[in-house]
SERO-4910 file (N, C-alpha, C, O; in steps of 0.05 Angstrom, whole numbers):
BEGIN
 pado doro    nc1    nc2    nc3   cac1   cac2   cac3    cc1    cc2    cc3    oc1    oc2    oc3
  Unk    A     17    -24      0      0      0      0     18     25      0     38     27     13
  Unk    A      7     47    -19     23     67     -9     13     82     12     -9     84     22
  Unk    A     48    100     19     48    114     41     26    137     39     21    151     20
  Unk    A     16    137     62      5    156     74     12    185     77     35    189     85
  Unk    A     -4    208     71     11    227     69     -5    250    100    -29    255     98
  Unk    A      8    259    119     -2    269    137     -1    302    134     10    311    114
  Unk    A    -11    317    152    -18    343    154    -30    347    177    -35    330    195
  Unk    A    -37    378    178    -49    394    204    -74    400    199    -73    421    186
  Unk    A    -99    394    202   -121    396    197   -136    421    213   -146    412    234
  Unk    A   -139    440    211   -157    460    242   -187    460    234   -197    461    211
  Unk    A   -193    459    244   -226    460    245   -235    462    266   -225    452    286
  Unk    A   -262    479    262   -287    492    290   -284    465    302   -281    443    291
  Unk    A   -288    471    330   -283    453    350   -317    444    344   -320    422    354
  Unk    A   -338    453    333   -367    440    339   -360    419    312   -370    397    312
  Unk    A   -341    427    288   -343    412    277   -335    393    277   -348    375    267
  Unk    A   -310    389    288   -290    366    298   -312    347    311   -317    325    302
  Unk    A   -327    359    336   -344    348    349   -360    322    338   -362    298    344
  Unk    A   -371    340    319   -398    329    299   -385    306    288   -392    284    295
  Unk    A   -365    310    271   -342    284    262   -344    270    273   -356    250    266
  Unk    A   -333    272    300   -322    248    323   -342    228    324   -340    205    317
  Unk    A   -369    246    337   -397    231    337   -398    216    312   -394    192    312
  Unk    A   -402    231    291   -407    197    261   -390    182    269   -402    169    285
  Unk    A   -368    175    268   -346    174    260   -354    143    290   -359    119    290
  Unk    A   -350    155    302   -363    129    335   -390    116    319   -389     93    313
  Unk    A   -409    129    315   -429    118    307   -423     87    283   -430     63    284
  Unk    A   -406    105    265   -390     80    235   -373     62    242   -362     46    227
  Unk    A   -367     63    277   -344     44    278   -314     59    264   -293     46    262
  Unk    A   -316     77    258   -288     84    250   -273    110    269   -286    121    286
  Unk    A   -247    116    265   -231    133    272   -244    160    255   -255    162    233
  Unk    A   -237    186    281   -238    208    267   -230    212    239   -244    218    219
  Unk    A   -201    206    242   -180    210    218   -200    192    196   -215    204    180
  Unk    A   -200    164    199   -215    144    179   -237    165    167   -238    168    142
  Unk    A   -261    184    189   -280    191    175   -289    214    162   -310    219    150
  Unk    A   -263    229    170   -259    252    152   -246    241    118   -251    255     98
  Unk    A   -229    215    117   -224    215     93   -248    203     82   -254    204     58
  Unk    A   -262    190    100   -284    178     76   -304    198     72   -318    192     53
  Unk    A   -310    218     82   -320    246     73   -307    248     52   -318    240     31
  Unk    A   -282    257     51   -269    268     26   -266    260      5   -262    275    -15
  Unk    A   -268    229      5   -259    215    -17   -293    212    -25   -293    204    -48
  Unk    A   -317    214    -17   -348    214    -23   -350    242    -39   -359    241    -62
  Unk    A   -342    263    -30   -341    284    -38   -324    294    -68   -331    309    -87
  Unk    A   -301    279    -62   -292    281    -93   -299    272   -113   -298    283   -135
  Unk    A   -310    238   -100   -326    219   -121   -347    237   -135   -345    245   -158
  Unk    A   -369    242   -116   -392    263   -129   -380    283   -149   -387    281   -172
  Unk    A   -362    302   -142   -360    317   -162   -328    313   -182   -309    326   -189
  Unk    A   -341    281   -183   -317    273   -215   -293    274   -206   -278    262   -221
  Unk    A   -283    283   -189   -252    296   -179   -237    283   -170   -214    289   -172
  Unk    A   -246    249   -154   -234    225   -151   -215    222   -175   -222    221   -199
  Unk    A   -183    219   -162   -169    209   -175   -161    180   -176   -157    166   -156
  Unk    A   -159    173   -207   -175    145   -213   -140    132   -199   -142    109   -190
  Unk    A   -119    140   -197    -95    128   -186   -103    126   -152    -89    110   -140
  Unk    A   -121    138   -139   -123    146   -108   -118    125    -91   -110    130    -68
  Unk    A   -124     95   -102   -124     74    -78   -146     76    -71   -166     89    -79
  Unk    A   -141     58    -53   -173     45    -41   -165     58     -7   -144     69     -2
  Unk    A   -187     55     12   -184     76     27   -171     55     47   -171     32     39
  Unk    A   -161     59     68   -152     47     93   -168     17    102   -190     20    112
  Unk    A   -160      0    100   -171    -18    121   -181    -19    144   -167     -7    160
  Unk    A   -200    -28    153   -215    -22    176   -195    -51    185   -184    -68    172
  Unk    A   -199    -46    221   -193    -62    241   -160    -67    243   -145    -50    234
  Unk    A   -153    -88    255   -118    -93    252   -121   -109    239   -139   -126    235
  Unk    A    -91   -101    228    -73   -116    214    -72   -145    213    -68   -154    236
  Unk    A    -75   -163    195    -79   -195    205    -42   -199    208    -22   -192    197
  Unk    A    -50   -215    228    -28   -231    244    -12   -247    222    -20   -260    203
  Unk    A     19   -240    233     36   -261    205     44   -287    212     51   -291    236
  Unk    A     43   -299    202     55   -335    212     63   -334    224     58   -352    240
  Unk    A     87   -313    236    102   -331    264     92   -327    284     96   -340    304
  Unk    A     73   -302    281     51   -297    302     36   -311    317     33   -312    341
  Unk    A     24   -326    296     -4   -346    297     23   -376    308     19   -393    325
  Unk    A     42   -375    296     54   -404    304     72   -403    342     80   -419    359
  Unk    A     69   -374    339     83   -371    369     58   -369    392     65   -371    416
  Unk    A     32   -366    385      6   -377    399      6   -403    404     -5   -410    425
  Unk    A     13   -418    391     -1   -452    384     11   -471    383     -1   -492    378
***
């Protein structure tokens, strides 16, 4: 997957708020539900870039073999 690219986001503290709340409601992270805003938003107006990737995986990371073999 590619890297992630980070930044400083400011926004009205009611709006941050409002976020947070969906965002608990979807089961996802703030961060998670501001990009799936964004990436809905671009889709609608055509602006999705067709290189963009697919968005973040929800949940962790699955466990690697020596993981699962150092359980068992």
């Amino acid at each position: 997957m590619a890297a992630r690219k980070g930044f400083l986001l400011r926004l009205d503290p009611a709006i941050h708020d409002a976020l947070a709340r969906w965002a608990q409601d979807e089961l996802r992270s703030t961060n998670a539900q501001i990009e799936f805003v964004l990436r809905r938003a671009l889709a609608d107006a055509g602006r999705l870039p067709s290189d963009a990737g697919g968005p973040a995986r929800r949940g962790r990371p699955p466990k690697s073999e020596q993981d699962s073999n150092e359980l068992g």
